[in-house]
C-alpha positions in Angstrom: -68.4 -9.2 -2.2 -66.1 -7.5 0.0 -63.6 -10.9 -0.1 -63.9 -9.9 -3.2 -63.1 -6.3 -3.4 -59.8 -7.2 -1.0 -58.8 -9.7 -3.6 -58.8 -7.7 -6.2 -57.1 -5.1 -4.4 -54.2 -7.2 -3.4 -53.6 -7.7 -7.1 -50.3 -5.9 -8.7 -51.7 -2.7 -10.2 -52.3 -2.9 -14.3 -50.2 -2.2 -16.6 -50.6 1.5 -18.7 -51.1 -0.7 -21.7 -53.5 -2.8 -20.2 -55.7 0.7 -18.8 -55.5 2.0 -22.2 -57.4 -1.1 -23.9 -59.8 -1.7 -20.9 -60.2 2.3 -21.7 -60.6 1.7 -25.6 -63.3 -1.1 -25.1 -65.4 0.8 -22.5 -65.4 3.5 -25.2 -66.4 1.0 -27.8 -69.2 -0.2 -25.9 -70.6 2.8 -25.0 -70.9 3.5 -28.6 -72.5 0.8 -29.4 -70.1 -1.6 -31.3 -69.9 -4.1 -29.8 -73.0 -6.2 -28.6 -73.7 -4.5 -24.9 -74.7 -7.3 -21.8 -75.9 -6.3 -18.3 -72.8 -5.8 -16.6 -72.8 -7.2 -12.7 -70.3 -8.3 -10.1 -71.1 -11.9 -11.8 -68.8 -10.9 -14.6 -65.6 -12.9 -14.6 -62.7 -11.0 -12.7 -60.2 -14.1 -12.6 -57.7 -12.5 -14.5 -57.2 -8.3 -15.6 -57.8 -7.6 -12.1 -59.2 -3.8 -11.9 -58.8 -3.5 -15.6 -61.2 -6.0 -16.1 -63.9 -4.0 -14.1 -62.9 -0.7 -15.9 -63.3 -2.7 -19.1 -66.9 -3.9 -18.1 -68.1 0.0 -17.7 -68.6 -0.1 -14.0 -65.6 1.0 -12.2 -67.2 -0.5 -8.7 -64.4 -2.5 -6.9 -62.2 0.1 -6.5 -64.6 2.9 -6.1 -66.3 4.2 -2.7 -69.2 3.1 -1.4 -72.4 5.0 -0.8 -72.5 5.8 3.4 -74.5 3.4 5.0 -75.8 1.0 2.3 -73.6 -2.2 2.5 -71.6 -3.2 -0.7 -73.8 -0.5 -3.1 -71.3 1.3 -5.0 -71.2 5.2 -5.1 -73.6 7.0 -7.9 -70.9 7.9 -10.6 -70.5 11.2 -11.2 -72.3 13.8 -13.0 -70.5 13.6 -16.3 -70.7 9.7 -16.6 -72.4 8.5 -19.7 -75.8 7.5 -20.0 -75.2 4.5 -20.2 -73.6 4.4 -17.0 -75.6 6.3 -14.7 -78.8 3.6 -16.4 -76.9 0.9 -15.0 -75.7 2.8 -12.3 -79.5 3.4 -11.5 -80.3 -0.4 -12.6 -77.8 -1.7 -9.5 -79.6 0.6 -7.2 -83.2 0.4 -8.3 -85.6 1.5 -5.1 -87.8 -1.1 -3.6 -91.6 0.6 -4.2 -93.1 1.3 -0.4 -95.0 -2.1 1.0 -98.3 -3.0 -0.2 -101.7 -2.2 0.0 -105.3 -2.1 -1.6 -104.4 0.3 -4.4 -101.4 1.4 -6.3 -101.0 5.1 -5.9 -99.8 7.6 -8.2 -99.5 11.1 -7.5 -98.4 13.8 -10.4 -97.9 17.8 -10.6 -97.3 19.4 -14.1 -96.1 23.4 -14.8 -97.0 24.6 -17.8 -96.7 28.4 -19.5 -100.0 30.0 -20.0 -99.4 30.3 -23.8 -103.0 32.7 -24.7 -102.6 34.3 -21.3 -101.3 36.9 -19.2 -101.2 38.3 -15.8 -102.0 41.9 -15.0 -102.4 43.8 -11.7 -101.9 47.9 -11.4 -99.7 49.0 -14.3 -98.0 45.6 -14.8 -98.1 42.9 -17.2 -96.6 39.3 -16.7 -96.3 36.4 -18.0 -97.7 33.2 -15.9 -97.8 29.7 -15.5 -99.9 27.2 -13.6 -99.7 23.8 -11.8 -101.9 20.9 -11.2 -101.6 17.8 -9.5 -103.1 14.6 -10.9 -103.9 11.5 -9.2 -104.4 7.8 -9.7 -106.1 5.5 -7.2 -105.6 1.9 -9.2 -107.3 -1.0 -7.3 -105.5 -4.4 -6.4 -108.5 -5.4 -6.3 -111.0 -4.2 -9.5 -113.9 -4.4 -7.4 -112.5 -1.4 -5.4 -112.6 0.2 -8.5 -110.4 3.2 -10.4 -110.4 6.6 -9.0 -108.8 9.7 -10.3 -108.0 13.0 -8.5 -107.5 16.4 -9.8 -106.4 20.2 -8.3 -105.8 23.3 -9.6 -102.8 24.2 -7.3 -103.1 28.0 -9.2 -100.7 30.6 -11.1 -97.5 32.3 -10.8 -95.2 34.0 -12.6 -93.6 32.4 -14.9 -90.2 33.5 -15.5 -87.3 35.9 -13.6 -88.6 38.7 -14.9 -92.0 38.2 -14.8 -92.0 37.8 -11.3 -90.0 40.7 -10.9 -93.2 42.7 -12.3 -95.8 40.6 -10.2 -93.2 42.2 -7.3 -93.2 45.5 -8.3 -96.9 44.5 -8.5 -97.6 44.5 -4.7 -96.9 40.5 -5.1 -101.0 39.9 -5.2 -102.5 36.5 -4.3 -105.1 37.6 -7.0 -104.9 39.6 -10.4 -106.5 39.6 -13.2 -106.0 37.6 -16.3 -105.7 39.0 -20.4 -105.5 37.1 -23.0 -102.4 37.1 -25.1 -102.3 38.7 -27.9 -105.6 40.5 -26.7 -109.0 39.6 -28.3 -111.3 42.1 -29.8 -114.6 40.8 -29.2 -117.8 42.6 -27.2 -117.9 39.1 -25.0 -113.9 38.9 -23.9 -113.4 40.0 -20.5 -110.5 39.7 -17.9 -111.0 36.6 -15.6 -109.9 36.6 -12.0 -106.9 34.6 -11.7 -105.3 32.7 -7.9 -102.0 31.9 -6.2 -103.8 29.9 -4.1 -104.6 26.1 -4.4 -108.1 25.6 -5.4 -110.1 22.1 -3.5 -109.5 18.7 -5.3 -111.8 16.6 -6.7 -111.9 13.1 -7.0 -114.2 10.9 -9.3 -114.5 7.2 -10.2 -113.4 6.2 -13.6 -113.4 3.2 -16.0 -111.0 0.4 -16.0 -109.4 1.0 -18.8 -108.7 4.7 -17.6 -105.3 6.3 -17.8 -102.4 7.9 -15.7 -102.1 11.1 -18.5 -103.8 11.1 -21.5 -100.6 10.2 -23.5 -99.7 6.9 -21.1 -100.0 3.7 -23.6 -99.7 1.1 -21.3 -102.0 -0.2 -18.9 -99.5 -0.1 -15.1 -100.5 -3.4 -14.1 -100.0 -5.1 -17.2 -96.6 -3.6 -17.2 -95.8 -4.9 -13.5 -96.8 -8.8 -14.9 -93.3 -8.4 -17.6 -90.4 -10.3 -16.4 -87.5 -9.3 -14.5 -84.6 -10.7 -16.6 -83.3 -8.6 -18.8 -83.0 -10.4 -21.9 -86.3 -11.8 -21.3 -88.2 -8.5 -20.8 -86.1 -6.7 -23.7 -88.1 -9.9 -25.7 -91.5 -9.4 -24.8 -90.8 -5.9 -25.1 -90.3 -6.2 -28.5 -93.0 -9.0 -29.2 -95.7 -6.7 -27.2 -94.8 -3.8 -29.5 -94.7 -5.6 -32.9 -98.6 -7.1 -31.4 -99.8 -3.5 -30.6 -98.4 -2.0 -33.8 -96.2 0.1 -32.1 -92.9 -1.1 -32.9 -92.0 1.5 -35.4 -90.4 -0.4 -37.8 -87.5 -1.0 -35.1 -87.1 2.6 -33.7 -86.1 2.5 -30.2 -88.5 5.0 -29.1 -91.0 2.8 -28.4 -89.3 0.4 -26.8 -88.3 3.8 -24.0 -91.4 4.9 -23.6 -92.3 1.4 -22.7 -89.6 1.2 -20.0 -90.2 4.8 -18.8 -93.6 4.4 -18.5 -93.1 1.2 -16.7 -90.6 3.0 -14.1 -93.2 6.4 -14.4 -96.8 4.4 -13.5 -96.3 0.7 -12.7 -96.3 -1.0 -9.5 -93.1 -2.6 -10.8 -91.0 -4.9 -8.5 -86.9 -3.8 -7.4 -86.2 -6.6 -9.7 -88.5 -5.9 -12.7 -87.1 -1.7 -12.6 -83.5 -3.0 -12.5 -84.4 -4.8 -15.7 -86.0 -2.0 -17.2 -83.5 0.2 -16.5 -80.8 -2.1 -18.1 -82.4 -2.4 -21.1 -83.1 1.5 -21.7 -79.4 1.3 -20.9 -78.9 -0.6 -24.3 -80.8 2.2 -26.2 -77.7 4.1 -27.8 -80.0 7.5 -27.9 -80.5 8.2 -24.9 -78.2 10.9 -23.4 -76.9 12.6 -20.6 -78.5 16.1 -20.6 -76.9 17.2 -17.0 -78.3 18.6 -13.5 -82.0 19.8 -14.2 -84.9 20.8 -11.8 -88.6 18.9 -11.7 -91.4 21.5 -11.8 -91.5 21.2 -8.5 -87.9 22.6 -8.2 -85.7 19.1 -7.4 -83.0 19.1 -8.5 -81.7 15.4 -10.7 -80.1 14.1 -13.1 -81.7 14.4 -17.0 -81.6 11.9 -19.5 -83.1 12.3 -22.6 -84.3 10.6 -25.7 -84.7 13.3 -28.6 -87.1 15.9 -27.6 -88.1 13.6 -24.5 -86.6 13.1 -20.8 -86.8 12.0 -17.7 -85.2 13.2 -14.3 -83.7 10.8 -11.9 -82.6 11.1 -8.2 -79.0 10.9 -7.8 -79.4 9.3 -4.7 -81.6 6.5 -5.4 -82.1 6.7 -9.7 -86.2 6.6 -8.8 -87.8 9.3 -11.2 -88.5 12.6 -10.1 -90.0 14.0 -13.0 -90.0 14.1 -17.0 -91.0 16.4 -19.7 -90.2 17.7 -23.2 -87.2 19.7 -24.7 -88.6 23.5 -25.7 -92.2 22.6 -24.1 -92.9 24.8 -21.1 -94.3 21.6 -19.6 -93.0 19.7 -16.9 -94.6 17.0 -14.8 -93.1 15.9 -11.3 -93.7 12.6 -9.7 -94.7 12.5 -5.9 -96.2 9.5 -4.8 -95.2 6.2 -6.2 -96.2 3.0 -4.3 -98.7 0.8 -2.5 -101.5 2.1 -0.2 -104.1 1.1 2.2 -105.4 4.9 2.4 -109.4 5.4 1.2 -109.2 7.7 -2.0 -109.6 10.9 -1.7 -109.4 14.3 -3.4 -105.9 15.8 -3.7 -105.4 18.2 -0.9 -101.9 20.0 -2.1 -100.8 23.3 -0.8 
């Protein structure tokens, strides 16, 4: 590669004319209109030199590389098109840690206490809480499927609500009213906790899930194959089988692929597919720098009302969630284990 990059660079510079139509097809298949292909160093650079790159949608010859990681291009920036930063993120897919006796996976939602507020002295404030969830899922199905749960307790919610918890003394425990209040003989306040409660683990069926809304069973996803063509195909056959196809909406087809790169012991191979073919999903969007719940900061992309947040270092996925929900969900733990499960033990 880097034989390469010096021959291309030892090419005479393009021509302005031959900039601006490398320019005009990028833009052309960005938006769509022209059939999109995985775009890799395998494309043919014999002749348009750096143009031809430019053309492709990844400016990578001429570009910097990341510190340390041999002949990985530099993420592009934070106002590159999504489909950019999916191939981008497709190049660079992350290599799941080892191997082990179950797949691991480790959540933590935020959500707004909707029916519910704080209270402590003469102040009133809204609050939010956290829990972590997590999935023990066997290599092996006589080790069998565990699930973990802990209430990791509440906290203010917004600016301004903590600034009243503050003027509150800043208690570790206050009581909680429901919003709007409830007339009834039998509602009373219920002590409410900063503090992490123990986790609990429990064994659970086979067929059990990551989150109640996650469709597809992880391993099944991990068996799909790596090319993308052929995993766009089964895809597509998988969800016209299941009925979930939606008479050829795309949605399905991304929450297929984000679920895959969300819950699925996947291998670097099979996520760089996936994220190619999300790439090939025209709806999907750059929505800009946004926090996890667990305050990360990453890069948001986001189908409709739905998203997902990416590391800028290393595009694995640090959290997802839904536009005007206050609920957020944070991923943690991704990858292979040898540990014994056990109750989540957050702080």
């Amino acid at each position: 590669m880097d034989e390469m990059i010096r021959s291309l660079l030892s090419e005479p510079p393009p021509s302005a004319a031959a900039i601006d139509e490398a320019r005009r097809r990028l833009h052309e298949e960005i938006a769509g209109r022209r059939p999109r292909k995985r775009m890799t160093w395998r494309l043919s650079l014999a002749t348009g030199g750096l143009a031809a790159v430019v053309a492709a949608g990844v400016a990578l010859a001429a570009g910097p590389t990341t510190p340390g990681v041999q002949g990985v291009p530099a993420p592009p920036g934070p106002d590159a098109t999504a489909p950019q930063l999916l191939l981008a993120a497709a190049e660079r897919a992350a290599k799941p840690a080892g191997s082990g006796r179950y797949w691991r996976v480790l959540l933590i939602t935020k959500s707004r206490e909707e029916y519910m507020d704080g209270r402590a002295g003469r102040e009133t404030f809204g609050i939010g809480s956290r829990h972590a969830q997590e999935a023990w899922l066997p290599k092996d199905p006589k080790d069998g499927n565990w699930a973990g749960t802990q209430n990791l307790g509440v906290f203010p919610w917004s600016a301004e609500d903590r600034a009243a918890w503050e003027r509150a003394g800043s208690p570790t425990q206050f009581e909680g009213v429901p919003n709007p209040p409830v007339k009834s003989p039998r509602s009373r306040p219920m002590t409410l906790s900063t503090n992490p409660r123990p986790g609990h683990l429990q064994q659970v069926d086979a067929d059990w899930r990551v989150e109640v809304y996650n469709l597809w069973d992880p391993f099944e996803l991990a068996k799909l194959p790596s090319d993308p063509v052929a995993l766009r195909s089964a895809a597509d056959a998988k969800l016209k089988e299941t009925g979930r196809d939606d008479n050829g909406d795309s949605l399905a087809l991304y929450v297929m692929m984000t679920e895959l790169l969300k819950y699925a012991p996947a291998t670097p191979e099979l996520r760089s597919a996936a994220f190619t073919v999300l790439s090939e999903i025209p709806e999907i969007r750059n929505l800009g720098e946004r926090e996890d719940a667990t305050g990360r900061k990453g890069i948001a992309l986001g189908y409709g009302d739905i998203y997902i947040i990416l590391n800028a270092e290393d595009y694995t996925i640090l959290g997802y969630g839904l536009e005007g929900r206050d609920y957020d969900t944070s991923v943690i733990k991704l990858g292979w284990t040898d540990d014994k499960p056990a109750p989540p033990a957050m702080e």
